[in-house]
N, C-alpha and C positions, 0 to 999 in steps of 0.2 A: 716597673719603669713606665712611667705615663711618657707618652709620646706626641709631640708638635701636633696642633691643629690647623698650623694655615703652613701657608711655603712662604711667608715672608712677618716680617713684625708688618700688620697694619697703621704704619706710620700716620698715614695721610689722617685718619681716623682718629686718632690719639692728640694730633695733633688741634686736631677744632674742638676737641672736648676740652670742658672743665668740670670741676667737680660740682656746679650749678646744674650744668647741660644734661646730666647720669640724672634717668629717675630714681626714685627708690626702691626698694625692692618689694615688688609687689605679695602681699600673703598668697601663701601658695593654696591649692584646689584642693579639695581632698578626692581621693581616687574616687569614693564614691560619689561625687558629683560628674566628675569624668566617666566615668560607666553609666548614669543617668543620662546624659548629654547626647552617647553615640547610642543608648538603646531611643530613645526620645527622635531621636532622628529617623533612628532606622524602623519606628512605629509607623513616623508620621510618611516618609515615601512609602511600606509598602500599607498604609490603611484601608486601598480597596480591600486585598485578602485578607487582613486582619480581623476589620470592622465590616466590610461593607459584602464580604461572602463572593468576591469574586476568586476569579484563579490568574493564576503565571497565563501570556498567550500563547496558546495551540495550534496555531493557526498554518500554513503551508511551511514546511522547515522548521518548523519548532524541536529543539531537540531537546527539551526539555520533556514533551509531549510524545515524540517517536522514537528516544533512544531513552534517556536518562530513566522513565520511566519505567518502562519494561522491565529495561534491566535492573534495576533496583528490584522490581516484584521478584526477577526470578533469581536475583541475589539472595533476594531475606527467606527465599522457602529453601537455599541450602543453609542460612544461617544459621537458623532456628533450627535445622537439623545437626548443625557441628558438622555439616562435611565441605567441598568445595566443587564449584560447579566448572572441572576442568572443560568440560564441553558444551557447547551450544548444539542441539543437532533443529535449534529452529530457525535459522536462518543462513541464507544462503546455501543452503540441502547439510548444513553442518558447518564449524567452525571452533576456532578456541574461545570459551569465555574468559576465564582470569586471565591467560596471555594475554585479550588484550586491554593494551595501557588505558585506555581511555575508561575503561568499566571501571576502575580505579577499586576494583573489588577488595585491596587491603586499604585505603583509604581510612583513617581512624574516625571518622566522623558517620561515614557510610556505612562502618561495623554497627554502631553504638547504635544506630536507626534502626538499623536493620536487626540487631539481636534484641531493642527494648520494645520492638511492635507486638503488641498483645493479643493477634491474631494472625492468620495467616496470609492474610494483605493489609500491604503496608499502605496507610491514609495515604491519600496525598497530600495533606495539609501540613502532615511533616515532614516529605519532600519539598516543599513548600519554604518551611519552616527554616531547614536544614541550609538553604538558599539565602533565606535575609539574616541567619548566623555569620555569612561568610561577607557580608557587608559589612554588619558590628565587629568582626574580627578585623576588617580590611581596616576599620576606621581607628579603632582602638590602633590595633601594630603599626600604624603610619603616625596617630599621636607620640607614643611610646619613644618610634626614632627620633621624630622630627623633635620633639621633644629632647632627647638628650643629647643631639648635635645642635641645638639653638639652645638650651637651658629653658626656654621660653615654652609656659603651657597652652598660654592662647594661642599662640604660633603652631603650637602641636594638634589643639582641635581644627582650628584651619585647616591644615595640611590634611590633617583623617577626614575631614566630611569633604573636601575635595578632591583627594583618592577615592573613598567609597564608595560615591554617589556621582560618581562621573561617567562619562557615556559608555566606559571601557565595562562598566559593570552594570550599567543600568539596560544597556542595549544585548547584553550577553546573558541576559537571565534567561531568556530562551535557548540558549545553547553553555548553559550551566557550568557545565567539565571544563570550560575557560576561567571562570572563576577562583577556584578552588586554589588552584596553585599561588596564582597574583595576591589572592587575599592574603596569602600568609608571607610573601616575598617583605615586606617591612620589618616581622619580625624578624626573618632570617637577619637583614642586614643590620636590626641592631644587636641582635647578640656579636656578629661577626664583628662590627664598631668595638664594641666591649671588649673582644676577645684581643683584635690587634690593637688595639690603645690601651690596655691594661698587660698584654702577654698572657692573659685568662683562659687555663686551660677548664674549666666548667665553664667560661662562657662560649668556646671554641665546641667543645663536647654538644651545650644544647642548642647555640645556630647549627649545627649542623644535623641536629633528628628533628629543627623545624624545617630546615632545607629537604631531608628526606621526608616526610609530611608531606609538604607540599610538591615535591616530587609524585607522591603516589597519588595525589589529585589526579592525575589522568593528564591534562595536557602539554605532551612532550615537547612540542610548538615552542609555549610561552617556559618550559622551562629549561629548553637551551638557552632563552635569551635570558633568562636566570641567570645560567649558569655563566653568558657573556657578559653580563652586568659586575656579578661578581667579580668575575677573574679581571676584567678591567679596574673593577674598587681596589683591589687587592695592589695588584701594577701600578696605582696612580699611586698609594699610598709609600711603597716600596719606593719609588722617584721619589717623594717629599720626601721620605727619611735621608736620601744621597742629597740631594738639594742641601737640607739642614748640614750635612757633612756627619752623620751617624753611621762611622764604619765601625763600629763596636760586635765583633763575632761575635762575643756570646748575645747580642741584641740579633744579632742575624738568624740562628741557630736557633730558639726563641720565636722568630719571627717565620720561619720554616717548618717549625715543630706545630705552632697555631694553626697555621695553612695544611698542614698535611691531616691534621687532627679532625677539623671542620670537615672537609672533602670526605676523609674515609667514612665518619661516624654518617653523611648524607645517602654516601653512594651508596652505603653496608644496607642501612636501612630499607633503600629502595631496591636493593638488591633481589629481594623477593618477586618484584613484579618488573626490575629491568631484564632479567636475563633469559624469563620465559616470552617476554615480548621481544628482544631482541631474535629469538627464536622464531617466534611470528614472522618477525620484520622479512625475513628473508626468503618469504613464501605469500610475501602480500603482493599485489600491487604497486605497494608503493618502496618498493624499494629503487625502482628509478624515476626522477621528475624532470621533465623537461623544462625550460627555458621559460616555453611560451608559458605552460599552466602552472609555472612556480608565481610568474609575475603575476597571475590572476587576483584581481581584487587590491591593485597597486594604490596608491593614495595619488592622486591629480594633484598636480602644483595651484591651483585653483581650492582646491579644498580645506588648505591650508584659514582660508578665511572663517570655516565652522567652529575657529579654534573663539569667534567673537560674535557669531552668529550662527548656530551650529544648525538650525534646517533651511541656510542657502540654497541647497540644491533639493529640497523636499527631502520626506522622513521618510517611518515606517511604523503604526505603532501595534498597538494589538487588538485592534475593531477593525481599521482603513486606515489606509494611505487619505489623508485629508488633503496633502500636496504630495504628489508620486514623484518619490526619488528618481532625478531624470539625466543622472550622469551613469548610467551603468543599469545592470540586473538587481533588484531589489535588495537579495543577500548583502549587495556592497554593500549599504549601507552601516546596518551596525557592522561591518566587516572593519568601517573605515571610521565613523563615527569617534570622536576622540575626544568631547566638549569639558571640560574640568570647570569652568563657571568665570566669567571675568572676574572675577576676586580675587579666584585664584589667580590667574592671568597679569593684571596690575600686579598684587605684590612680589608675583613670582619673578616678574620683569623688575621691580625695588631691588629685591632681594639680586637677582644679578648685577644690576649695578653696581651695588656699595659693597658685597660682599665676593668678587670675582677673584680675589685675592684669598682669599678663606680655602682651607683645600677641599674638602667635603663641596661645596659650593663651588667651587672651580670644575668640582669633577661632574654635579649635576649638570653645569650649563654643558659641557663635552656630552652628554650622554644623551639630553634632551634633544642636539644638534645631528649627533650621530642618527637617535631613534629617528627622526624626522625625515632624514636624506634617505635610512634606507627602506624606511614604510613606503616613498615614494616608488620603488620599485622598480620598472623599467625608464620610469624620467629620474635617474639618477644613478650614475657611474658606484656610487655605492652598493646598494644592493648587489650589482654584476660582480665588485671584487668579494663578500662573501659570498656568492653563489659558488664561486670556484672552491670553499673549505670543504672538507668533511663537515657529515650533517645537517651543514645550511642547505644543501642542494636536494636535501628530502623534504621540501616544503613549499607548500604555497602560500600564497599569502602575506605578501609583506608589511600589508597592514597590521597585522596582529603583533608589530614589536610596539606599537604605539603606548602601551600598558607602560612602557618605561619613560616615554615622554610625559606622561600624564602622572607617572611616580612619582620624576624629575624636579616637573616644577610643580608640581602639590607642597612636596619638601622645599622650594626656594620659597615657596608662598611662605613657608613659615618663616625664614629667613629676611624675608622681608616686611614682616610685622617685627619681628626683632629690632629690626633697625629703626621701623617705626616706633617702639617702646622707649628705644634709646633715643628719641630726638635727633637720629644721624641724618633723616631725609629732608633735603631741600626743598620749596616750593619750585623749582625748575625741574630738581629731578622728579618731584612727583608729575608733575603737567606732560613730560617726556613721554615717560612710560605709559602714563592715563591716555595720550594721544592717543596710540596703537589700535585699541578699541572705540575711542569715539570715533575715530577718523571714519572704519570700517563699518559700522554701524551704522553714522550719519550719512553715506554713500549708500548703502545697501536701504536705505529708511526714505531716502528719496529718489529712488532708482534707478539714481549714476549708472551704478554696476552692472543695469539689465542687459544694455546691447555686449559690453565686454565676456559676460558671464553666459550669453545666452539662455536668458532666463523665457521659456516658453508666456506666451503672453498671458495664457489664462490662469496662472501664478504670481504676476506681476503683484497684485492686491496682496495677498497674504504672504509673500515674500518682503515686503514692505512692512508689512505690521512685524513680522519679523524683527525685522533691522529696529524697528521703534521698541519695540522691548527690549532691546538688547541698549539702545543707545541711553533710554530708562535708567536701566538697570545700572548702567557704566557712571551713569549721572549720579548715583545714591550710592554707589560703592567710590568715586571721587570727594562726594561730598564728607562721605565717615570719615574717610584717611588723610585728607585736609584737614578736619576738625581733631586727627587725632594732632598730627603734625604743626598745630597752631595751637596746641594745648586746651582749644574749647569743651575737651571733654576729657572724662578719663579713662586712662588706656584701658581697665576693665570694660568699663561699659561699651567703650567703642570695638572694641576686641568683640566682646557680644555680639555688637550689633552687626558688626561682618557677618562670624558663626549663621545667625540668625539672616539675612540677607542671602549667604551661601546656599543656607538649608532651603530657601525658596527660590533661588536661582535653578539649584537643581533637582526641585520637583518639579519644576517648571516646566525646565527639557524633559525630565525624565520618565514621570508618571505615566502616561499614556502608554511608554511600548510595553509597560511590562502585562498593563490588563486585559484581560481574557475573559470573556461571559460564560463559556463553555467549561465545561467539568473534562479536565485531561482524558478522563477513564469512557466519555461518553462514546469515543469513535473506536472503541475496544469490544462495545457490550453486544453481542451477538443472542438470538434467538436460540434456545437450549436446542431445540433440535436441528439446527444448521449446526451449531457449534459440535453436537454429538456426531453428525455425518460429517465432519470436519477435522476431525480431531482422529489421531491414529490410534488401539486399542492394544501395546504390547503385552506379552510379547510375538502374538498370534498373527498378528494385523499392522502391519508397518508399511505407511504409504505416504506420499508428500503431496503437495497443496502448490497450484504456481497461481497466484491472483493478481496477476499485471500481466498487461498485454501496451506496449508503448505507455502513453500518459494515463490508460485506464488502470486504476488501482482498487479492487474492490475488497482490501484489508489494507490495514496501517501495513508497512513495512516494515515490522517489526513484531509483528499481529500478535509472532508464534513464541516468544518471549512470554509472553502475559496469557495466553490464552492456551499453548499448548500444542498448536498446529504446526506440523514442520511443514516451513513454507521453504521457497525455491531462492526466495526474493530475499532483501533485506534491505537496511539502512546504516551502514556502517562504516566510516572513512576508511578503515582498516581492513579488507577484507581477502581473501586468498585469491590467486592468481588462475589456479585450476576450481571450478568451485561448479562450473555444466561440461558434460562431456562432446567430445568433439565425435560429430555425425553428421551424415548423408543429409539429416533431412528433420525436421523438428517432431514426426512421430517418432521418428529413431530415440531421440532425446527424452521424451515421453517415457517411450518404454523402456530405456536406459535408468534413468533417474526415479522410475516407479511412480508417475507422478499421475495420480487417480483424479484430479480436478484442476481446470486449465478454464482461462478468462476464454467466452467465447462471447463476441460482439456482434450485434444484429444492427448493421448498419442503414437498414430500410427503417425499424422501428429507434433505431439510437437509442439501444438499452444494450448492456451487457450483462451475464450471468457466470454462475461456473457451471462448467459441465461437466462431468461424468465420462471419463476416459476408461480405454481398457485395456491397461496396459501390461506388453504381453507374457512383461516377464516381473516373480518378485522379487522383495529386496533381498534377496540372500541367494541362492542358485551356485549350484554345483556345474562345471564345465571341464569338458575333457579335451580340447585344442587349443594349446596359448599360442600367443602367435607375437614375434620378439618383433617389436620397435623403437629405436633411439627415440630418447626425448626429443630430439632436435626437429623429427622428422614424424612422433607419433601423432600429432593433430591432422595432418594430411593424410597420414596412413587410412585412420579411423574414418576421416569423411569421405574416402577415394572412392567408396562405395565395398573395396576387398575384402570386407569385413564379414562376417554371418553370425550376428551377433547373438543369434540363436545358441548356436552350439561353441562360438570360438570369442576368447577371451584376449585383450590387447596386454602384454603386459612390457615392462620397458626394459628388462634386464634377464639374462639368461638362469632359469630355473639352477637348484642345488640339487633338486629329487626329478627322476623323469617321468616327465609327463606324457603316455599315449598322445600323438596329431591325429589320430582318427577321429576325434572331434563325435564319434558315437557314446550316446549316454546308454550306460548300461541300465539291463532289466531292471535290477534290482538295487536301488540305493536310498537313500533314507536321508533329509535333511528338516534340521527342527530348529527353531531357537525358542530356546529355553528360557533367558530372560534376556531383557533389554531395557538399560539403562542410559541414561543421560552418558553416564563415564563406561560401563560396561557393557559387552553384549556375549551372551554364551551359547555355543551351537552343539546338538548332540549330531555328530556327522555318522552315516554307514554308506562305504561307498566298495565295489570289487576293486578298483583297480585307484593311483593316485588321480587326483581330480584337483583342481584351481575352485576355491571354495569364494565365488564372488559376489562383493557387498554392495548396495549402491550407498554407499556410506563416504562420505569424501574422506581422502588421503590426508594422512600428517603427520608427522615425522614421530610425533609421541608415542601415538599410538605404537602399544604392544599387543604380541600373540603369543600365547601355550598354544600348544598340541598332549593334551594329556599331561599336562604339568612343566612339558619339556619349551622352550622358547620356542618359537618359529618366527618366522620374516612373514611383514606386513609387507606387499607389493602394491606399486601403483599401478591399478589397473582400469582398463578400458577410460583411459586419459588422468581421471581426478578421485575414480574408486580404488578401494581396497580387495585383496585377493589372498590366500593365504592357500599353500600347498599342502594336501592333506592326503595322507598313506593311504593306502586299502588296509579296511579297518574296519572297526568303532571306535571312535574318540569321542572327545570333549573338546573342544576349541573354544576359547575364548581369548576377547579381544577386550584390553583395557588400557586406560590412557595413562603413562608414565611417564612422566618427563624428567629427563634428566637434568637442564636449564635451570627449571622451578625445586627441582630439590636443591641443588648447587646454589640458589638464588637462600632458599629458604635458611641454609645454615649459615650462610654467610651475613643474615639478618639478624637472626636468633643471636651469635657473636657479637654482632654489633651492638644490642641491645645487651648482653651482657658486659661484653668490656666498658660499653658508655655510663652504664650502671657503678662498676666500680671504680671507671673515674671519675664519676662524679664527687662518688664517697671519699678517694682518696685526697682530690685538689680541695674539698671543703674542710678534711682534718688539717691537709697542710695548711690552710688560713687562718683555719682555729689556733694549731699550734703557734702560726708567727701572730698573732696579736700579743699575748705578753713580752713578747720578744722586742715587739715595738714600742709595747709601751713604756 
């Protein structure tokens, strides 16, 4: 059952046509010219690092440089081993790695990297690589749709090189793990197109494991708003079939079975990496956001104008600030950044015009309008009513739904060359729409705008030349689309010459933020014998690293990823709630967290070093007084000063086995570890009497314990460590990471991948079988 594409007959439309007015039907492309097209593009934006030996920028916040990196190195040394790296203990004195989402550790793209590197560090130039892939994929999956909701293939290259190459991607190449999702968000929604306009249970089955795919990119962010995008296509389309008067059950039922098919085969998929992060979730940070720092990095009603001039208010690239972004903290910028290229812009605005009737097109301009009010953030009653849902209120950032505004009309853009093909656009409604962009351009080119904008004066010049590029630009993207719509040219060539026009519209904006002079890996490279006194020596020698002291940072934050040092510190949106323990006084802390090298600053000479701490306890130690305090109340406990953390141990829940309070260590006892691992650590214990066996290892729910083979409870001890109750004896104890979440996560993946498997086999034999049947 092929189902309605507009919610009305386009009367109006049919009626000025004749069969003179309909061009003919143009020879179609071959795919391999369209894969030449988007790879040719995406040569020619990233050709510093291709051709010319530069890198991605590194520069202050680069997360490409201080997260992505790292972690990738210290992904592919479990890859290459077949095992998984449940645990980080390099950052922040410990933490989860695959829990969390963002490492994107099942990631299918980041596997394939990671397991074909032919040594045991991975280039960066196919990090790199891996990077301008998810451009070509952006651009091809938005041809693909745009393409089979318009029929039109020029319409489709359109739309792909002004998704892929627009500010949402060009600005976010330093902060990578945004990408990944959004590039594959076109394909999800044409297979879904397919699935609910056919009732296609194989096209329902594989939108939904490119949905889970791009789910496991890492950014949870953009893929709620995924998931809002969807569920609203879903709902619009559901209304046009009532609209139409389609109350046919078995078409409903059908239409329910699609929807539930899509969803499971997505969520199943990501199953693996949502449920051991959801486990995270609830021991980070961030599982409550306020108000004030959700709206952080909101889009200004004013900035709406970058949509025609996109460094109005100065940039950011990756040398200098040539004009300093001067609405906010630097980050805004590509936070807010949202440029898609006037080309796209003009026909995107065509295409709502003449096709606002069309449902697919009806439902863009709702989505474009929506993403726009609620990027705005706190200047817009929008945002505030989803802050109140579940989920939306664990975020900041309102800028970051913009990716669907810039989806929106990328896809009208092609809508609007359609209608240009067809000879539908007036000479008025062109001039209309083309206003938009001259107007704002001719303004901002002679510096109307400066006193309303508060444009800083020593900007005024290069703000201005600004606007003359753009108003340029608007001038030669008017002039194709009038020559297309006056027939001076033909729709191929002119079609071209957009494409071609686009492609240097957006190296224009784009090129500069992505370049970098510097080698990622250079602010990593340490001198072999710092790095050896730096570096811990298990399982003998277990000590930590704290190299930040305020803004002094004398390792990346991330250092211990790449290098091996467990540092104190990190860099990670995600990060645990207990993670330094709660003390008197910052030796206290020191000697708590075992931390043998601390930034010390010589503020006569303004140099900083580390020094050499001695601190007085190790990571492992035996104690015979716990001393019971509610959570609610054990961070004041511990820093009241009541504490003698020599001999007495904090723990938050009353013992199973008892423990002597005499808080004396007996004559004779014996503590050893035997190994330690990333995921395991095993202790040979001899103690007279039971004793609180304490790690300064941070606490987490995974973590498990033996005692001789037999379970034991992992205690949160002395605030954010671990503790384990150990007989009078000789045992063995060990302590290894099991997650219950991530295996629950894992079967329910594995499932998924098998039932999608045989449904795929099964809906292809039924189509096979009904073709004779049809014919």
């Amino acid at each position: 059952m092929k189902n309605p594409g507009s919610f009305m007959e386009e009367k109006k439309h049919s009626k000025k046509q004749s069969p003179k007015s309909i061009r003919p039907e143009e020879k179609k492309i071959p795919l391999w010219v369209i894969v030449l097209v988007f790879t040719g593009a995406t040569a020619i934006f990233f050709r510093a690092q291709l051709f010319e030996g530069l890198y991605f920028w590194t520069g202050f916040m680069s997360d490409f440089a201080e997260m992505h990196l790292p972690r990738q190195m210290f992904a592919a040394k479990y890859l290459r081993e077949f095992s998984l790296p449940f645990w980080n203990p390099y950052t922040f004195g410990g933490m989860p790695f695959l829990a969390e989402v963002e490492v994107g550790f099942f990631y299918p793209p980041s596997i394939l990297i990671n397991l074909l590197a032919s040594s045991d560090h991975l280039p960066v130039r196919t990090l790199q690589l891996t990077v301008m892939f998810h451009f070509w994929l952006a651009g091809m999956a938005m041809y693909a749709l745009t393409q089979y909701w318009t029929k039109n293939q020029v319409g489709g290259i359109i739309a792909g090189l002004s998704y892929a190459f627009s500010a949402v991607f060009a600005c976010h190449i330093s902060e990578n793990i945004v990408l990944y999702p959004i590039a594959w968000f076109p394909l999800t929604m044409f297979f879904l197109s397919k699935a609910i306009d056919d009732l296609d249970v194989e096209s329902a089955i594989v939108g939904g494991l490119v949905f889970g795919v791009s789910m496991l990119g890492g950014h949870i962010q953009s893929v709620l708003y995924m998931n809002m995008f969807t569920g609203l296509f879903l709902a619009w389309h559901a209304v046009g079939q009532l609209y139409v008067k389609n109350f046919h059950t078995l078409y409903w039922l059908k239409f329910i079975g699609i929807v539930a098919i899509f969803f499971a085969c997505g969520i199943g998929l990501f199953s693996i990496q949502l449920l051991p992060s959801q486990e995270l979730a609830a021991e980070s940070t961030r599982d409550v956001m306020t108000y004030e720092k959700a709206v952080d990095a909101s889009v200004k009603p004013q900035q709406l104008l970058t949509a025609v001039v996109p460094k109005l208010f100065g940039h950011m690239d990756g040398f200098h600030p040539n004009v300093q972004f001067f609405l906010g903290p630097s980050y805004y910028y590509w936070a807010t950044a949202f440029y898609f290229g006037i080309g796209a812009l003009i026909l995107g605005l065509l295409g709502a015009f003449m096709c606002y009737k069309n449902r697919v097109c009806a439902f863009l301009i709702f989505t474009s309008a929506l993403a726009t009010l609620y990027a705005l953030g706190e200047h817009s009653v929008v945002f505030d009513l989803f802050f109140r849902l579940p989920l939306f209120e664990l975020f900041r950032g309102p800028s970051r739904i913009l990716f669907l505004l810039v989806f929106s009309m990328s896809a009208m853009a092609g809508f609007g060359y359609d209608e240009l093909r067809k000879k539908r656009i007036s000479t008025k409604t062109l001039v209309f729409a083309s206003a938009i962009p001259m107007v704002i351009s001719f303004f901002v080119m002679t510096g109307t705008l400066h006193g309303a904008l508060s444009t800083p004066l020593q900007y005024h010049d290069a703000i201005e030349r600004y606007g003359m590029t753009a108003f340029i630009i608007s001038l030669i993207f008017l002039g194709i689309i009038y020559a297309l719509v006056k027939d001076r040219v033909q729709p191929r060539v002119g079609g071209l010459a957009l494409c071609a026009l686009i492609i240097v519209d957006l190296n224009v904006f784009g090129s500069g933020f992505k370049d970098g002079k510097t080698h990622p890996e250079n602010d990593y490279l340490l001198d072999p014998r710092v790095l050896s006194e730096l570096r811990p020596n298990p399982p003998s020698d277990i000590f930590r690293v704290s190299a930040r002291e305020g803004s002094v940072m004398l390792l990346k934050r991330n250092h211990g990823l790449y290098s091996g040092i467990m540092q104190v510190e990190g860099f990670d949106p995600l990060n645990l709630k207990r993670k330094s323990p709660a003390a008197p006084s910052e030796n206290d802390v020191i000697d708590l967290s075992n931390i043998r090298y601390s930034v010390f600053v010589d503020r006569e000479k303004q140099q900083a070093y580390l020094k050499r701490n001695n601190p007085k306890y190790p990571f492992a130690r035996l104690l015979y007084r716990p001393r019971i305090s509610s959570g609610d109340t054990v961070a004041k406990f511990m820093a009241s000063g009541a504490v003698d953390f020599s001999r007495e141990v904090v723990l938050e829940k009353n013992l199973d086995t008892a423990v002597s309070d005499t808080g004396k260590i007996p004559p004779s006892h014996r503590l050893e570890c035997r190994e330690y691992t990333d995921n395991r650590i095993v202790f040979d214990v001899t103690t007279e009497q039971p004793a609180v066996l304490t790690v300064s290892e941070i606490w987490y729910p995974a973590w498990r314990a033996t005692i001789d083979g037999v379970s034991a409870e992992v205690y949160r001890a002395n605030y954010c460590f671990r503790g384990i109750v150990v007989p009078a004896g000789t045992h063995s104890v060990e302590m290894f990471y099991k997650s219950t979440a991530f295996n629950r996560g894992k079967w329910i993946t594995i499932l998924t991948l098998v039932f999608s498997a045989a449904g795929i086999t099964f809906a292809r034999i039924q189509k096979k079988n009904a073709k004779p049947q049809q014919q």
